[in-house]
Structure formats: C-alpha cells, structure tokens
C-alpha atoms as an extended CHARMM CRD file, in Angstrom:
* protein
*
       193  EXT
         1         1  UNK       CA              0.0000000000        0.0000000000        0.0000000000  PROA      1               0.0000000000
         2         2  UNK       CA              1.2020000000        3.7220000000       -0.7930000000  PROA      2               0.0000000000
         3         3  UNK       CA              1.3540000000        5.6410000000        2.3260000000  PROA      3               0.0000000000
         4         4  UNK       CA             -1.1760000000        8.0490000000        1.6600000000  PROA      4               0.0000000000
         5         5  UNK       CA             -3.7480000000        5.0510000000        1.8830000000  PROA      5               0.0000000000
         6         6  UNK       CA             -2.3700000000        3.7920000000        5.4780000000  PROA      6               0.0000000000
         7         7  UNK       CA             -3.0210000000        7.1390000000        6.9770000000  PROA      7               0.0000000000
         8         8  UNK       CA             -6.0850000000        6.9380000000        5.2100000000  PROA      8               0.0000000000
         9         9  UNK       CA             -6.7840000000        3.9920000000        7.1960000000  PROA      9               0.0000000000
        10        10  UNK       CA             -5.3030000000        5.0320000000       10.3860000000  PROA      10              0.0000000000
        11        11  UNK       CA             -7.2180000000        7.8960000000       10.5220000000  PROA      11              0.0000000000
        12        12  UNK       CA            -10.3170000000        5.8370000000        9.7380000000  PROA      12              0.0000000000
        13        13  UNK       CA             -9.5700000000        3.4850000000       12.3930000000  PROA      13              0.0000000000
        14        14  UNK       CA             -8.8600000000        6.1510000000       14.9020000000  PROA      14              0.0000000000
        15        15  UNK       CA            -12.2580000000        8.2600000000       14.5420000000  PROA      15              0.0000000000
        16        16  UNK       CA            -13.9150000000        4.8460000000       14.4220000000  PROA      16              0.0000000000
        17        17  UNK       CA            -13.6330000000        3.8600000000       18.0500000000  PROA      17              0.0000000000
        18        18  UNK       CA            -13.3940000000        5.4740000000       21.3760000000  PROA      18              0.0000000000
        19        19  UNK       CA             -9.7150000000        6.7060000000       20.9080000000  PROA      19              0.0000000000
        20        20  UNK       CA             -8.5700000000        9.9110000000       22.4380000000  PROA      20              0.0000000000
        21        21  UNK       CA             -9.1920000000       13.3890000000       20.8950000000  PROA      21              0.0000000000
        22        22  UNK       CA             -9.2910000000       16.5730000000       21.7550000000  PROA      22              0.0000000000
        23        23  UNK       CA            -12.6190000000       18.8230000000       21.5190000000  PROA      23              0.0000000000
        24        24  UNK       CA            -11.6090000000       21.6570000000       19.3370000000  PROA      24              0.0000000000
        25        25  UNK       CA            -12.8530000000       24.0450000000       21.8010000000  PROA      25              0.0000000000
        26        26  UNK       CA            -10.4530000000       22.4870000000       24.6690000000  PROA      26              0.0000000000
        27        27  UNK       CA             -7.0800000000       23.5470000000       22.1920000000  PROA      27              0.0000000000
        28        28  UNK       CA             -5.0610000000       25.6210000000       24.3500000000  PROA      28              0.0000000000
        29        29  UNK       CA             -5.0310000000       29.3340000000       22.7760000000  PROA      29              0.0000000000
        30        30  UNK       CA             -0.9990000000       29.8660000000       23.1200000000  PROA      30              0.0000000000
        31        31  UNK       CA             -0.6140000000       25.9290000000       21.2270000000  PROA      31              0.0000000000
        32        32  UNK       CA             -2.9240000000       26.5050000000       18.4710000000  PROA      32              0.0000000000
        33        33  UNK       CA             -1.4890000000       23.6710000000       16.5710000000  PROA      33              0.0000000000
        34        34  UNK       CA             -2.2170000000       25.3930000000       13.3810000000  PROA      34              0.0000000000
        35        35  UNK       CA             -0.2350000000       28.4640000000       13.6610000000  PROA      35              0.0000000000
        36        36  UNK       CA              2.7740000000       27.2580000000       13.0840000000  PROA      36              0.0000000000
        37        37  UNK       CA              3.7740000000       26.5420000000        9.1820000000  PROA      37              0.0000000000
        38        38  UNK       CA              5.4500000000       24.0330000000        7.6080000000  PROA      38              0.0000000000
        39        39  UNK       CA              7.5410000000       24.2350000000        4.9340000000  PROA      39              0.0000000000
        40        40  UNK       CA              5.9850000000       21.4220000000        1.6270000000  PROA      40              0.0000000000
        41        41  UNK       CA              6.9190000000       20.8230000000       -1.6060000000  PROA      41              0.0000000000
        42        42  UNK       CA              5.9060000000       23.0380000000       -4.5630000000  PROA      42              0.0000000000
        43        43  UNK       CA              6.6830000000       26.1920000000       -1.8010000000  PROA      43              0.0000000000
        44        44  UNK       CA              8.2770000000       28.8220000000       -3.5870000000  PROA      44              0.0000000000
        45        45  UNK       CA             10.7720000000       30.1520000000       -0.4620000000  PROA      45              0.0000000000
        46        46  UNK       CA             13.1220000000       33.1550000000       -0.4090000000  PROA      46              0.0000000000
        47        47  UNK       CA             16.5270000000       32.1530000000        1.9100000000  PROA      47              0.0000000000
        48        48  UNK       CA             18.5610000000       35.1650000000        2.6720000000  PROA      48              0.0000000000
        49        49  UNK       CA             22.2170000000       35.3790000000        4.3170000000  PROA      49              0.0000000000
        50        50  UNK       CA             22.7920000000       38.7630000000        5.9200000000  PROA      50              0.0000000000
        51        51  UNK       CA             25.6480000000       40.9510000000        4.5010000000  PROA      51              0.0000000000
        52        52  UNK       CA             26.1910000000       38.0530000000        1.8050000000  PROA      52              0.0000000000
        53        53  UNK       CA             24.5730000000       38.2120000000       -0.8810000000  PROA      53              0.0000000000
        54        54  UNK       CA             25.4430000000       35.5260000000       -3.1200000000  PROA      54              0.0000000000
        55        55  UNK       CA             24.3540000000       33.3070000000       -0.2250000000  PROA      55              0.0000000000
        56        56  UNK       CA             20.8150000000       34.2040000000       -0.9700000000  PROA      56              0.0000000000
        57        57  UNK       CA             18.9240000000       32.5890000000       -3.2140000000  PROA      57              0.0000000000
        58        58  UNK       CA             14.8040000000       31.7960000000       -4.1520000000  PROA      58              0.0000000000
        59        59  UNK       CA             14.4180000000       28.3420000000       -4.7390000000  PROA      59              0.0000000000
        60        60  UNK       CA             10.7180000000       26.3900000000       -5.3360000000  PROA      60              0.0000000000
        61        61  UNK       CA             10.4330000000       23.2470000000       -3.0100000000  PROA      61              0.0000000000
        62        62  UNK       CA             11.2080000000       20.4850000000       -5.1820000000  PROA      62              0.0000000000
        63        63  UNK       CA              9.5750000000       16.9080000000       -4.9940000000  PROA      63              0.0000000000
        64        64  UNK       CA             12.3050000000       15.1430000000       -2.9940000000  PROA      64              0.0000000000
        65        65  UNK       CA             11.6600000000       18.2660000000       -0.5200000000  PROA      65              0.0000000000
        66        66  UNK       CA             14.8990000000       19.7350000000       -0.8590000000  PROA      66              0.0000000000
        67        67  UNK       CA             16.4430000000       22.9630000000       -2.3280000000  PROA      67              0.0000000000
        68        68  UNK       CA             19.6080000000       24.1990000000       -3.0980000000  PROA      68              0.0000000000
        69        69  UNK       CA             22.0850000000       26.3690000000       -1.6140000000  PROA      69              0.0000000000
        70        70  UNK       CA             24.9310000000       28.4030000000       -2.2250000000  PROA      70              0.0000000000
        71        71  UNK       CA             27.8990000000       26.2210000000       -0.5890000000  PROA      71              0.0000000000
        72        72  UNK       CA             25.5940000000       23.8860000000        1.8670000000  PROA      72              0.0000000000
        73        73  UNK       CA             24.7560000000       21.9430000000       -1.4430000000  PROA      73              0.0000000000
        74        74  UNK       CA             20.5980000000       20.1360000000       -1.4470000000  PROA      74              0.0000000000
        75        75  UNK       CA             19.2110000000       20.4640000000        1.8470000000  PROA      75              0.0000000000
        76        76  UNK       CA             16.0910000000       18.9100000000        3.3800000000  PROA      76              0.0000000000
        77        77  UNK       CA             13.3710000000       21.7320000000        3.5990000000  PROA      77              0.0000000000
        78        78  UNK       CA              9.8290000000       19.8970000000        3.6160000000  PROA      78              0.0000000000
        79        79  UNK       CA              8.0480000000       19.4800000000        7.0750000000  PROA      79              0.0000000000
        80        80  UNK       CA             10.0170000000       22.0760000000        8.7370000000  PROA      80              0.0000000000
        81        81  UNK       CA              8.6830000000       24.6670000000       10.3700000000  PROA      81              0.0000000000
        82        82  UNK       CA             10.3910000000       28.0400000000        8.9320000000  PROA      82              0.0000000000
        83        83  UNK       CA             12.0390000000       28.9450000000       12.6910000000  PROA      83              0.0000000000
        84        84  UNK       CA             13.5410000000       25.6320000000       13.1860000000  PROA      84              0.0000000000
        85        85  UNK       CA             15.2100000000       25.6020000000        9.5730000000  PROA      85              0.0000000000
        86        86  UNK       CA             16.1970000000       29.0960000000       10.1750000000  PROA      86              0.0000000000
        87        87  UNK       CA             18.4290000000       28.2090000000       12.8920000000  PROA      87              0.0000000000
        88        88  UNK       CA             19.5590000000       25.2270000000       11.0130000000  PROA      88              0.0000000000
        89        89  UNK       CA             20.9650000000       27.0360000000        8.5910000000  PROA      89              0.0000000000
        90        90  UNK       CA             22.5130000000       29.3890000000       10.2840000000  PROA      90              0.0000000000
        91        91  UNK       CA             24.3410000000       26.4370000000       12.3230000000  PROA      91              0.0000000000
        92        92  UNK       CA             25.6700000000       25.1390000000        8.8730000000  PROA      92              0.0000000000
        93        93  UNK       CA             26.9360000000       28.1820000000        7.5750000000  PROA      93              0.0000000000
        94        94  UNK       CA             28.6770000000       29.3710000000       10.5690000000  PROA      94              0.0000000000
        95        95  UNK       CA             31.1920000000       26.5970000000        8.7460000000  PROA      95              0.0000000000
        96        96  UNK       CA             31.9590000000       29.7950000000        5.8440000000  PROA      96              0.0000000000
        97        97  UNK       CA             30.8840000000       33.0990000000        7.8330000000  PROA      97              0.0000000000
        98        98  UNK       CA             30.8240000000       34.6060000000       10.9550000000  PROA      98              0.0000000000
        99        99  UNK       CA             27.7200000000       34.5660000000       13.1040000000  PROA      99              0.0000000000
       100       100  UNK       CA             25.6320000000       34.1400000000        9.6800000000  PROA      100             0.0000000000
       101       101  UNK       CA             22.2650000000       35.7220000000       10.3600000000  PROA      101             0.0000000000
       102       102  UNK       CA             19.5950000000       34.2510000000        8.1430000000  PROA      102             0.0000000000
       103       103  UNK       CA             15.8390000000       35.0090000000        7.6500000000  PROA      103             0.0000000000
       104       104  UNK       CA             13.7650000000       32.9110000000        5.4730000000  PROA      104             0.0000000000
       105       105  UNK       CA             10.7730000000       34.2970000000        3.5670000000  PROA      105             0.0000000000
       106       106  UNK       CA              7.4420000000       31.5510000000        1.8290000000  PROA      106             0.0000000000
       107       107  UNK       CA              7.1640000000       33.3930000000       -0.9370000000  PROA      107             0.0000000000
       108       108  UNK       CA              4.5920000000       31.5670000000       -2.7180000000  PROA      108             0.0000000000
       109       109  UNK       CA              2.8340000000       28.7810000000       -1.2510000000  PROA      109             0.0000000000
       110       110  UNK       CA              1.8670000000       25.4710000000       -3.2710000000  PROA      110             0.0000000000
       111       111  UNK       CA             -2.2410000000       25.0840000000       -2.4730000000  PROA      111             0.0000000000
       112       112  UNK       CA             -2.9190000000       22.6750000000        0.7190000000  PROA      112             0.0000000000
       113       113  UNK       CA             -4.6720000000       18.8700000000       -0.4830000000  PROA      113             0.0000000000
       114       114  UNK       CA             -6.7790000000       17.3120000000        2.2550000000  PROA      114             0.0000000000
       115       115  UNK       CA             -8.7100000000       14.3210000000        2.3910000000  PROA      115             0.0000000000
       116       116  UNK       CA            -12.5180000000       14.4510000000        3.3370000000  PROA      116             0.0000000000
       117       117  UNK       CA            -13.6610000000       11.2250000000        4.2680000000  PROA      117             0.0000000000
       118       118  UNK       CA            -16.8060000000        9.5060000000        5.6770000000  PROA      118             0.0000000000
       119       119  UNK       CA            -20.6010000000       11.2650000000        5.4810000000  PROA      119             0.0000000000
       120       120  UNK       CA            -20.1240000000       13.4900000000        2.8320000000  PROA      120             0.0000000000
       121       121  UNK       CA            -21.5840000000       13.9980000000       -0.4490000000  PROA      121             0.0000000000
       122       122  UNK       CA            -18.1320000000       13.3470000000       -2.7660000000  PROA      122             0.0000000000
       123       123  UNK       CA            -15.3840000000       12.3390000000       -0.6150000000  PROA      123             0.0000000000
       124       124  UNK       CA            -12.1280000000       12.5580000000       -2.0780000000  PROA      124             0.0000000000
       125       125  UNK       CA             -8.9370000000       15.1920000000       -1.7320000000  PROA      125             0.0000000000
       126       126  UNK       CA             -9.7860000000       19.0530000000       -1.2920000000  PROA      126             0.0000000000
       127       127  UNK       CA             -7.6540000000       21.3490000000       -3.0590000000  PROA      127             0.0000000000
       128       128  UNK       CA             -7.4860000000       24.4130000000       -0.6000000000  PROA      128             0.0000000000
       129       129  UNK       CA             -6.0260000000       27.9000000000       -0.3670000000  PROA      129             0.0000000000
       130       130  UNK       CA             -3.5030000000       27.9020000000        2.7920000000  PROA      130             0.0000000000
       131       131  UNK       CA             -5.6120000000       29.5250000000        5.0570000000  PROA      131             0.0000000000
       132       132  UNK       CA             -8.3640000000       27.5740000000        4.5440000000  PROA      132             0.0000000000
       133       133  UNK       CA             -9.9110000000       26.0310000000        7.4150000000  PROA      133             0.0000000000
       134       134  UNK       CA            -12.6900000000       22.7610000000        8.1400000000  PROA      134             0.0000000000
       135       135  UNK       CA            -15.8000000000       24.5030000000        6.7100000000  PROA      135             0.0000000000
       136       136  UNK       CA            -14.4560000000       25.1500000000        3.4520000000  PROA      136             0.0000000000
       137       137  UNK       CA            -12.9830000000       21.5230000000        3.3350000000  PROA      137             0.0000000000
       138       138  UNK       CA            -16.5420000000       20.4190000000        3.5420000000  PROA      138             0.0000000000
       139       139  UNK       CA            -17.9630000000       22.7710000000        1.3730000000  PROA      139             0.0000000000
       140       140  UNK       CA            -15.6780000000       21.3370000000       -1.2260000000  PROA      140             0.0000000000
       141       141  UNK       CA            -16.5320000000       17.8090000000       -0.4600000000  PROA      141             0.0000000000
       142       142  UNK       CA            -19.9170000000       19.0940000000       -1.2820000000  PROA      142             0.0000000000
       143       143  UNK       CA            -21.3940000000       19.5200000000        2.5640000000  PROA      143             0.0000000000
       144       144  UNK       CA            -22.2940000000       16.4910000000        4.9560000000  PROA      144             0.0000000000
       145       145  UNK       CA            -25.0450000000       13.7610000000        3.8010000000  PROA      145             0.0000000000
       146       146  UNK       CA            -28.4610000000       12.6260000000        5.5890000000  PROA      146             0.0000000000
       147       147  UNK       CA            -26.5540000000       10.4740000000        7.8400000000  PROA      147             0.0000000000
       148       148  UNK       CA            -23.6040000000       12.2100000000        8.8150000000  PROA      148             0.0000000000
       149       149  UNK       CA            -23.1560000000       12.7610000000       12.7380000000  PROA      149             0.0000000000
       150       150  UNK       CA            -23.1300000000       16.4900000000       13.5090000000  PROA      150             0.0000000000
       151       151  UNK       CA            -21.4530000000       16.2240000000       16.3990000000  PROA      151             0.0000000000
       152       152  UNK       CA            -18.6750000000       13.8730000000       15.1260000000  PROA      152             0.0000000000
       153       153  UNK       CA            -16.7580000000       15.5240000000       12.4230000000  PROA      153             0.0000000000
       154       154  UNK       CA            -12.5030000000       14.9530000000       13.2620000000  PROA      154             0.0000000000
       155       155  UNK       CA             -9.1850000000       16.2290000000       11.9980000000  PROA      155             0.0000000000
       156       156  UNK       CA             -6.7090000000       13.9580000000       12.1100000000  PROA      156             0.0000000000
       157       157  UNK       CA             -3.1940000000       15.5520000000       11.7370000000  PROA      157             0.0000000000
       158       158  UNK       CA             -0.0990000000       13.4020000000       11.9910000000  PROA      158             0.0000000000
       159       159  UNK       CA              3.4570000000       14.7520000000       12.2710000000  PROA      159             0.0000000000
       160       160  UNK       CA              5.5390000000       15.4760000000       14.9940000000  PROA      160             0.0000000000
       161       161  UNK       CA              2.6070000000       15.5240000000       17.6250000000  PROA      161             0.0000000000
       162       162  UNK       CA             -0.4210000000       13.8150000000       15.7280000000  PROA      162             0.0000000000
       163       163  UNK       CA             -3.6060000000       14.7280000000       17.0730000000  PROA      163             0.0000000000
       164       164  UNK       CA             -7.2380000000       14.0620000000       16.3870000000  PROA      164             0.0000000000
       165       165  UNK       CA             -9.4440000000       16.9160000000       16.7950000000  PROA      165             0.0000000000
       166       166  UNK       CA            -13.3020000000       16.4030000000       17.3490000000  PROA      166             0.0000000000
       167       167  UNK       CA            -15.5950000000       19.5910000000       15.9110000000  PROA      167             0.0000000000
       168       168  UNK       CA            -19.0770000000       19.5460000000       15.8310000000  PROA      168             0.0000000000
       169       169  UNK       CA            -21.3610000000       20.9420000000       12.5190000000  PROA      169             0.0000000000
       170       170  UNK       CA            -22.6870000000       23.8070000000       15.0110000000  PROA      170             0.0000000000
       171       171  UNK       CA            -19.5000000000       24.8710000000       16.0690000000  PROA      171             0.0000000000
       172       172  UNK       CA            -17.9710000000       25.6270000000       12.5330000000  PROA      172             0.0000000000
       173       173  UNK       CA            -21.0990000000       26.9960000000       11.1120000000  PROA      173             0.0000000000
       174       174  UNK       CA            -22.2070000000       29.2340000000       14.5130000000  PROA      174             0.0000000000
       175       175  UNK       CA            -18.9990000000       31.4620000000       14.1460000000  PROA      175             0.0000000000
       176       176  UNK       CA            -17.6910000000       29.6120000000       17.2880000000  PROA      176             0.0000000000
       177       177  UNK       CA            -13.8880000000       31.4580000000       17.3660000000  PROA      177             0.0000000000
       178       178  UNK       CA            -11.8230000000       28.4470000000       18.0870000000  PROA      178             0.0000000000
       179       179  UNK       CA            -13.3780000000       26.3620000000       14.9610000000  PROA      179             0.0000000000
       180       180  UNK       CA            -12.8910000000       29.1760000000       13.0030000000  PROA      180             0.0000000000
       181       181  UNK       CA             -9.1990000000       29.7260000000       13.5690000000  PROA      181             0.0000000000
       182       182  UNK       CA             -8.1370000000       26.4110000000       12.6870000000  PROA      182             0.0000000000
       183       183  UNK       CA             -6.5520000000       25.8670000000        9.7460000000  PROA      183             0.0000000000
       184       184  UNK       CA             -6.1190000000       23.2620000000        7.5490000000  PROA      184             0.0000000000
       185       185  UNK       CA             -2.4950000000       21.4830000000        6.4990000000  PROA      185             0.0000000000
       186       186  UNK       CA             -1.1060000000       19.6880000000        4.2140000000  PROA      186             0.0000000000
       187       187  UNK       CA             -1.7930000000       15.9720000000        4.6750000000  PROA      187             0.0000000000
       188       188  UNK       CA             -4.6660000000       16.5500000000        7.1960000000  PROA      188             0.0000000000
       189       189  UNK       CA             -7.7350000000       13.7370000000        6.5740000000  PROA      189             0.0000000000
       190       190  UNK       CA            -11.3430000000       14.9600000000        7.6710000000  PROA      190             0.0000000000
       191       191  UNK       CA            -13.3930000000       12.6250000000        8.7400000000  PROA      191             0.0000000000
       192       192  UNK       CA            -17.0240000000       12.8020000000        9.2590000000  PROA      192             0.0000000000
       193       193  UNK       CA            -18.6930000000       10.2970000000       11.0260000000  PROA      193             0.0000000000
C-alpha cells in the first residue's frame, strides 16, 4: 500500500472507536497547533544570508523536498517549520561566515490537499487555499449527507505531535472562534462520522 492510503486507514480506524481526541474548543489558545507553518513541496521560499549576498537565493520546493544552496549543497526543507530551519541554517553556515544571520521568507505557497472522508456527499482530496480552514474543506466535499453525525466531524493531523481533533457541525457553522481559527495542512484527513 502507498502511504497516503495507510493514513487513510489510520485515521479511519482512529475516529472509528473510542480513541482519544481533543474537543476543538479544549485547544489551548498559546498551542494553536495550526499556527505554526510548515515548509511542503511546490513552496516557492526566499533564503537570505545577511551581509552576503550571493548566499541568498529563491528556490521552489522540489519533490524530494529539498532545495539548493549556495555552498551547503541540497538540503532537506519539507516538514520544517520556517524557525527551526532558520536556525539550522545558520548552524551550517557558521562553517563559511561569521555569526551568519539568516531570515527565510514563503514566498509563494503550493495550495494545501486534504482528504474528506466519511458522510459526505463526494469524498475525495480538497484542493485548498492555505488559510483555509474545516468549513471550506466540507464545502468542497460538497457539505455532509443525511446520515452524517453532527457532532462527530474529526481532523486527524499526523506529524511530529499527531492529534485528532473532534468539531461539531454547530460549532464551525455558529462562528464559534476556536473552529474558526483552525486551519487546515497539508496531509490533514477529515473525517465525518
């Protein structure tokens, strides 16, 4: 199997009994696990080294997840968050300068697939804009069916703290501020019950 279809599966198997989640209205305001961004393929990013310019460069995500750069050769980029590969770079080029100060700029960002899964009227990947959260996800599945739970619709987000996050169909649609705020990733799988 292709790994896109296990976490298919997991994620299918995890709404389907009583594992843990998290109500999305219980997420911690300072950890709002969507507010931090992760670098993905197809990204168009913009890495600058202070005071040397032909250190800089604008490179576009490629599909191995790496770019290229000026002396440090391909480096891994995808699933990093832009902080923590800020600092990494900065520790491999204090190799060539100085104290290198670096800042990193997502130029362009390649549009966010998610999976919507379960009681919906064409289930299938999403093609969203970045700052797209749950209700548009379902809106492009084409809305929840005649026997879709309204109080059982889940996020499940894998990476380096996978989660499961339980919403219910009044929450996204009664401009409850939590719901709204949470945006969608790359590789998330929505799964309505």
């Amino acid at each position: 199997m292709r790994i896109r279809e296990l976490m298919v599966l997991a994620a299918l198997n995890a709404c389907g009994g009583s594992g843990p989640y998290v109500w999305a209205k219980d997420l911690p305001r300072t950890v709002d696990p969507s507010n931090d961004y992760y670098v993905s393929t197809g990204d168009v990013i913009g890495v600058r080294v202070v005071n040397q310019e032909g250190m800089s460069t604008r490179a576009r995500v490629r599909t191995d997840g790496r770019i290229a750069l000026p002396l440090l050769g391909d480096i891994e980029v995808r699933g990093k968050r832009v902080a923590s590969l800020r600092s990494e770079l900065e520790a491999r080029y204090k190799e060539f300068i100085v104290a290198p100060s670096v800042t990193i700029n997502i130029e362009e960002t390649a549009p966010v697939l998610v999976s919507v899964l379960g009681e919906v009227s064409r289930p299938g990947v999403i093609q969203m804009d970045p700052s797209g959260g749950l209700a548009q996800a379902l809106a492009g599945a084409g809305g929840l069916t005649d026997y879709a739970s309204r109080d059982r619709i889940f996020v499940v987000r894998g990476g380096d703290k996978p989660m499961r996050v339980r919403f219910t169909f009044d929450e996204l649609t009664g401009g409850d501020a939590t719901a709204g705020r949470f945006t969608l990733r790359r590789g998330d799988v929505v799964v309505v019950e």
